[in-house]
MIGURO-604444 format. One line per 8 residues: for each residue x, y, z of C-alpha. Coordinates in steps of 0.5 Angstrom, whole numbers. Layout:
% MIGURO-604444
X:Y:Z  ...
This chain:
% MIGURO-604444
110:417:327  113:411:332  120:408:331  116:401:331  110:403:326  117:405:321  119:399:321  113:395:320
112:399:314  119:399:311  118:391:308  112:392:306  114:398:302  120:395:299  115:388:297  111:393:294
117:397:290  119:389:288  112:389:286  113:396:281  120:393:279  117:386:277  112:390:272  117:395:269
122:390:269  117:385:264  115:391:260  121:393:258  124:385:256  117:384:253  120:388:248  126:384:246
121:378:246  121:373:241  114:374:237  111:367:237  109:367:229  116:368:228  119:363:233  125:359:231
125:363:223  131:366:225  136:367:230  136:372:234  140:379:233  144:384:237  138:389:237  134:384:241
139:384:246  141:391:246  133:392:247  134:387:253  139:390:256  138:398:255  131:397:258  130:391:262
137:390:265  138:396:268  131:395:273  135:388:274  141:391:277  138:395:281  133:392:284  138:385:285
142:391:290  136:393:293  134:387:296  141:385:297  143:390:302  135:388:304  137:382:306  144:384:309
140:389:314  135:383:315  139:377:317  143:381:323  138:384:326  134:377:325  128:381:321  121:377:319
124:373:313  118:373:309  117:379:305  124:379:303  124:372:300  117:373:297  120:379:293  126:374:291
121:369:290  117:373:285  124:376:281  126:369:280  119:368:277  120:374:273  126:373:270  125:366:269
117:369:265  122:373:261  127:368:259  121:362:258  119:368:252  126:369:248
């Protein structure tokens, strides 16, 4: 494989990892979600946010220093933008679906 094919794969694996993050990321903080017949009962309890962040923050994280170092390699070499602010997009979406839901 060329040096030239690698690089244009690269984006598209990192996209597609995002992508696999996204989903890991939703199934694990649909857990903590609140169950809509109980919405506004109760309030929420430390379980829930221990449920949160010992499933979905981790994936999170992870990603969020993935990408980081992405778009720290992207903005010197002056790389195609749009697969990295696609991904980024789509977590802020994520993240946005999972608090809309607590």
């Amino acid at each position: 494989m060329r040096v030239g094919s690698v690089k244009k794969i690269i984006p598209w694996a990192l996209l597609a990892a995002n992508l696999i993050g996204i989903f890991f990321y939703l199934k694990n903080a649909s857990l903590a979600w609140a169950i809509p017949e109980e919405a506004g009962l109760n309030p929420a309890t430390a379980g829930v946010a221990m449920v949160w962040g010992l499933g979905a923050l981790p994936i999170l994280v992870l990603f969020l220093i993935v990408d980081l170092i992405w778009w720290s390699v992207i903005f010197p070499r002056h790389l195609k933008k749009w697969p990295a602010s696609a991904a980024s997009l789509l977590w802020v979406l994520a993240v946005a679906i999972d608090f809309w839901h607590h």
